[in-house]
One Martini backbone bead per residue (centre of mass of N, CA, C, O) as a GRO file, in nm:
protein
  204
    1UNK     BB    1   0.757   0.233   4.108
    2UNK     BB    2   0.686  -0.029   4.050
    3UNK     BB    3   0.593  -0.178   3.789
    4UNK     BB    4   0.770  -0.235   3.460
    5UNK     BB    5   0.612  -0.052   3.220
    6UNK     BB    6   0.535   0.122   2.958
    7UNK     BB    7   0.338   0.312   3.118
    8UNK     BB    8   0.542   0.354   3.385
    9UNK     BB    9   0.753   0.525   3.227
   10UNK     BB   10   0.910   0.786   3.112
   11UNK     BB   11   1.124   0.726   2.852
   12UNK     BB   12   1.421   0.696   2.972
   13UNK     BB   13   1.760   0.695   2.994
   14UNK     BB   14   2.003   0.646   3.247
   15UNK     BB   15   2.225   0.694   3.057
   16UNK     BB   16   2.460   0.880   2.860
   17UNK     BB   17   2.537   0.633   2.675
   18UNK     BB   18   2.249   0.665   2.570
   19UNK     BB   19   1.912   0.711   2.443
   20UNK     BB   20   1.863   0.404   2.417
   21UNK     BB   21   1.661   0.138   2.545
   22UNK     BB   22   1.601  -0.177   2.619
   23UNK     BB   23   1.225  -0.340   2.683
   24UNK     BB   24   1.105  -0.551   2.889
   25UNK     BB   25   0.747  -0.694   2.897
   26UNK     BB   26   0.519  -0.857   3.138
   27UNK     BB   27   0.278  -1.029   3.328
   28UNK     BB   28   0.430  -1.165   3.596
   29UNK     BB   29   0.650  -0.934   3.598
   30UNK     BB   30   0.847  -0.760   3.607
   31UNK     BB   31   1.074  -0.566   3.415
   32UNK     BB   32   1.341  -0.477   3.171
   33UNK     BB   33   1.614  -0.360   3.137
   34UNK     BB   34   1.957  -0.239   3.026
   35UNK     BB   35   1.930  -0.046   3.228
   36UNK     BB   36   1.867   0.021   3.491
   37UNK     BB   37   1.679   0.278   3.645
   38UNK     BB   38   1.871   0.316   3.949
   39UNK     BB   39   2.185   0.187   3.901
   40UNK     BB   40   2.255   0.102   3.573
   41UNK     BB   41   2.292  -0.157   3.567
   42UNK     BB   42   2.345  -0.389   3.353
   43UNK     BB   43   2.191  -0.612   3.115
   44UNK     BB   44   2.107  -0.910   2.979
   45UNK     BB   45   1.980  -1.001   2.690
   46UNK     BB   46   1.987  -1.319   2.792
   47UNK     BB   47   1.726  -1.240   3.059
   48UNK     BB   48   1.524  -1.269   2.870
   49UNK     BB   49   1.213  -1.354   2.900
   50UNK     BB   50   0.988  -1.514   2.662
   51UNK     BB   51   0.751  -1.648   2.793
   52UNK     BB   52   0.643  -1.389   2.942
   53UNK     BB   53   0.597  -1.180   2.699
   54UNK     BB   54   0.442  -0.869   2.590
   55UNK     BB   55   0.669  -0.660   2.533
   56UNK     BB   56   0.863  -0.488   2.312
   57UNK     BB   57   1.157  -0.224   2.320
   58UNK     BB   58   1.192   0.125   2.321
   59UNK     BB   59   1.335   0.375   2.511
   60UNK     BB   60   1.354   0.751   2.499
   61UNK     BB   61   1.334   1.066   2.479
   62UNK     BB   62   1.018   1.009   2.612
   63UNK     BB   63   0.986   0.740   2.449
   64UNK     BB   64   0.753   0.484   2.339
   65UNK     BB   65   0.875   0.162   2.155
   66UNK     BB   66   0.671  -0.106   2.038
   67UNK     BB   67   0.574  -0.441   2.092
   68UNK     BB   68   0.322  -0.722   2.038
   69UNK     BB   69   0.400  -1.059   2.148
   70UNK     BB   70   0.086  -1.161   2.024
   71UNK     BB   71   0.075  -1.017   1.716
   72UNK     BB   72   0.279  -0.717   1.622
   73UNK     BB   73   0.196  -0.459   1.729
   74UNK     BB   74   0.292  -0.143   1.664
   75UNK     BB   75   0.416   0.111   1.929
   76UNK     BB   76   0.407   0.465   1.868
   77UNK     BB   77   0.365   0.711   2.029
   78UNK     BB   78   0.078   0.606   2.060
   79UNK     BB   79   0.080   0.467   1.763
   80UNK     BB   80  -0.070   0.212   1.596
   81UNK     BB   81   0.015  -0.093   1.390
   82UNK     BB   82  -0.094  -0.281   1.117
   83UNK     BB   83  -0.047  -0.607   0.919
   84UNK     BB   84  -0.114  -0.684   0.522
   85UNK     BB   85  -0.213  -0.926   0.316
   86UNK     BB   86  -0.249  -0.966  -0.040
   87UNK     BB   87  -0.475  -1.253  -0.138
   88UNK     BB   88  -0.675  -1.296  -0.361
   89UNK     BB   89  -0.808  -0.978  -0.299
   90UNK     BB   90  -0.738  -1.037  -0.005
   91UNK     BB   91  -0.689  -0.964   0.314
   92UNK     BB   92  -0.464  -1.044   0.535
   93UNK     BB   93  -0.372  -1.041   0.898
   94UNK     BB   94  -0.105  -1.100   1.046
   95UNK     BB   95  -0.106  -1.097   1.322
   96UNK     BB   96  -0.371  -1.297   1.381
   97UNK     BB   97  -0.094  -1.512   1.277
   98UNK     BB   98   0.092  -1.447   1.567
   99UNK     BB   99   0.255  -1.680   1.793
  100UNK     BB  100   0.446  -1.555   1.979
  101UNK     BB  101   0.675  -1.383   2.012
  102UNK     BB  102   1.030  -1.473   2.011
  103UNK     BB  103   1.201  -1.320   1.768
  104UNK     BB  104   1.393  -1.091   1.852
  105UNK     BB  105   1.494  -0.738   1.781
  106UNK     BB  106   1.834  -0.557   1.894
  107UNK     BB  107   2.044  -0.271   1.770
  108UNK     BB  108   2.342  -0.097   1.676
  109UNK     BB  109   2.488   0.204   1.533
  110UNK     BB  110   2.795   0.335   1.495
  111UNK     BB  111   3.084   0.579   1.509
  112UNK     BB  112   3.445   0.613   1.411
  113UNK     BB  113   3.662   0.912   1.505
  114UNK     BB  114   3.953   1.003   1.390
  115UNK     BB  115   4.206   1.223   1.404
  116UNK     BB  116   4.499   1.384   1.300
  117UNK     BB  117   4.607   1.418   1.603
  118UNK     BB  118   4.507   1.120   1.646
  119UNK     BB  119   4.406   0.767   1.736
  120UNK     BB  120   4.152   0.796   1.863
  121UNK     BB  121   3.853   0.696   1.895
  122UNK     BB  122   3.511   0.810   1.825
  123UNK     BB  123   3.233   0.709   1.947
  124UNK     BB  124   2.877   0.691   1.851
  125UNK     BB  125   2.567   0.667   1.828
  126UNK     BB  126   2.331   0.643   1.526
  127UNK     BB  127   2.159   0.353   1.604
  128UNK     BB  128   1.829   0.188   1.629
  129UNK     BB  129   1.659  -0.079   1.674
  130UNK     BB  130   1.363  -0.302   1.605
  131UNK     BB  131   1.217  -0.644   1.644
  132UNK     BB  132   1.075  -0.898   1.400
  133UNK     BB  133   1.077  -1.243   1.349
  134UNK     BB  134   0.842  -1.427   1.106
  135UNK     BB  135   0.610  -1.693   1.060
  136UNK     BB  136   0.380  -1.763   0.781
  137UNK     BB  137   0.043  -1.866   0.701
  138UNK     BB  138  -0.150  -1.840   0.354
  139UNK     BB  139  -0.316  -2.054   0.257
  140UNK     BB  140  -0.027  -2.147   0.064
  141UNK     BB  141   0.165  -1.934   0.172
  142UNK     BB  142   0.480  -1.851   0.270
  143UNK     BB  143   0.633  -1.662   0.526
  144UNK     BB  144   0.886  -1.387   0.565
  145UNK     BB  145   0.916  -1.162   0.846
  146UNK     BB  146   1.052  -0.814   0.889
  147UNK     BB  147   1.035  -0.593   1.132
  148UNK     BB  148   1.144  -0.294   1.197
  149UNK     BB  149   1.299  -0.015   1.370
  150UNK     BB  150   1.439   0.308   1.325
  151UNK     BB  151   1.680   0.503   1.442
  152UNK     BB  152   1.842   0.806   1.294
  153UNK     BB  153   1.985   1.043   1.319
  154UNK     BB  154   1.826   1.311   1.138
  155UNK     BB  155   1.583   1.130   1.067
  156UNK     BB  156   1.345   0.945   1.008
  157UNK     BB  157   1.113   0.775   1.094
  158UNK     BB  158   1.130   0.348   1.028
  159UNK     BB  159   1.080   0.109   0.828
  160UNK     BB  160   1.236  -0.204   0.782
  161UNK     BB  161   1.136  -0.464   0.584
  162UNK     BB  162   1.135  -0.778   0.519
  163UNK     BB  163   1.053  -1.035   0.250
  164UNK     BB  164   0.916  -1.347   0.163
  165UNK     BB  165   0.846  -1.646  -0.026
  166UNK     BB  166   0.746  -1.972  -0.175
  167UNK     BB  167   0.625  -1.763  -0.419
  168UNK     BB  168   0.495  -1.598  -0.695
  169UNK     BB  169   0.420  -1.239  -0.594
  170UNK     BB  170   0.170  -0.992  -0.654
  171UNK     BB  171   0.113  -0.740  -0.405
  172UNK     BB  172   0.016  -0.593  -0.086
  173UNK     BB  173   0.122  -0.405   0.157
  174UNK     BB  174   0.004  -0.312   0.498
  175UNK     BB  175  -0.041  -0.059   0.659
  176UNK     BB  176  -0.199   0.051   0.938
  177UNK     BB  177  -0.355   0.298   1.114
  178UNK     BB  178  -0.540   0.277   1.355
  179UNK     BB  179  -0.616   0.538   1.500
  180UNK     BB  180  -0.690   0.678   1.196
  181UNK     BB  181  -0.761   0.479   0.987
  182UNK     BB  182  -0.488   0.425   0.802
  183UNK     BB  183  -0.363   0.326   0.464
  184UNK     BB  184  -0.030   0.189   0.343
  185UNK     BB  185   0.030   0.088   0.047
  186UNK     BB  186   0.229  -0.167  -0.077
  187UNK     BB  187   0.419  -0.284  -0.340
  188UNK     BB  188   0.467  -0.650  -0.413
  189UNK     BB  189   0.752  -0.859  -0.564
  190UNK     BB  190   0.775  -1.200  -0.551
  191UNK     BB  191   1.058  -1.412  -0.568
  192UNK     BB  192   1.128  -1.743  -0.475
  193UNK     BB  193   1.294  -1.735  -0.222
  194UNK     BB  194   1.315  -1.390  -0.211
  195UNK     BB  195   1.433  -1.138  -0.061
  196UNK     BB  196   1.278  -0.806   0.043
  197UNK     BB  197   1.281  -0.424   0.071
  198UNK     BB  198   1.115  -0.232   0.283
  199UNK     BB  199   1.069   0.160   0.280
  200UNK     BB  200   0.888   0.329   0.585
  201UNK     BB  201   0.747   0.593   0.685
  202UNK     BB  202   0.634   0.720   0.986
  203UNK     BB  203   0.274   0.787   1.042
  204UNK     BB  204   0.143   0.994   1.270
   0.00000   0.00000   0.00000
C-alpha cells in the first residue's frame, strides 16, 4: 500500500470488534495504527514514536479525524478547525504557541449488559474519543488546554474542551472553521486554577 498516511488509507477499521481505530502518522517513516491493517495484529499504545509524530487520530466507518501534531489543528471530515482565545480585546491563536504536541489522548467508553437469563455480560463499544493536552502562556496568563473530539453512537460528533489558567479571567474561546472561514465563540468565565468544560457540536 505504500507508506501509511492519513491521505493514503481508506478510513476503515480493519477488524470487526471497532469501528475505530487510531493511527499515528509520522514525517520520516511508516505511520502505525492500533490493529495492523493487513494482519489485524494488535499494536501498542506505548510504540507509538511521539518524537516523529505528524498526525495523530482515528480512522473509521470511512472516516478520517486528526489532528496535527505540530501546531493542534484538527482535521475532521476533511474540514480544518482552529483554536482562539481572546486576551484584553484581542484573538490570539492558540494554535501557533503550540510546540510539537506530544501529549496525545485516545479511549473507549464501553457498556455491559447482562441478561436476565444468563451471567454472562455483553460488552460493546459505544464511544471513542481523542486529542490532546498541552500547557501554553498568552501575555502573562498561563492556559491549561485540553480539547478531545467524542465520537458517541447515536448523537452527533463534539469537542469537549476542558480549560484553566492562573488567573480569573472572563473571555471568548473560539473554533475557528478554516474551510468556511466560519467562527464559533464560546464565553468563558474562569476562576483561577479551577478547571471548566465545554461542549461544542462540530459544524461541518
Amino acid at each position: 500500500m505504500g507508506k501509511i498516511t492519513f491521505d493514503s488509507v481508506k478510513g476503515y477499521s480493519p477488524v470487526n470488534t471497532q469501528s475505530f481505530i487510531w493511527m499515528a502518522e509520522y514525517f520520516f517513516k511508516d505511520g502505525l495504527t492500533e490493529f495492523d491493517l493487513n494482519t489485524q495484529q494488535e499494536n501498542d499504545f506505548n510504540l507509538i514514536d511521539k518524537k516523529d509524530l505528524k498526525n495523530f487520530g482515528l480512522i473509521g466507518q470511512g472516516a478520517k479525524l486528526y489532528f496535527d501534531c505540530h501546531n493542534g489543528k484538527f482535521n475532521i471530515l476533511g474540514n480544518q478547525y482552529m483554536f482562539l482565545i481572546r486576551i484584553k480585546g484581542i484573538d490570539y491563536i492558540v494554535n501557533d504557541l503550540l510546540y510539537n504536541v506530544k501529549d496525545i489522548i485516545t479511549y473507549k467508553r464501553a457498556e455491559a449488559i447482562a441478561g436476565f437469563t444468563s451471567q454472562e455480560l455483553d460488552s460493546k463499544i459505544v464511544g471513542y474519543y481523542f486529542g490532546y493536552k498541552t500547557k501554553l502562556k498568552i501575555q502573562d496568563v498561563n492556559f491549561n488546554i485540553k480539547p478531545i473530539i467524542s465520537i458517541l453512537e447515536g448523537k452527533p460528533l463534539f469537542l469537549d474542551l476542558t480549560i484553566s489558567c492562573d488567573k480569573d479571567l472572563d473571555t471568548f474561546f473560539t473554533v475557528y472553521h478554516i474551510n468556511r472561514k466560519r467562527r464559533f465563540e464560546l464565553p468563558v468565565s474562569l476562576k483561577k486554577n479551577r478547571n471548566i468544560r465545554l461542549h461544542w457540536n462540530v459544524q461541518q
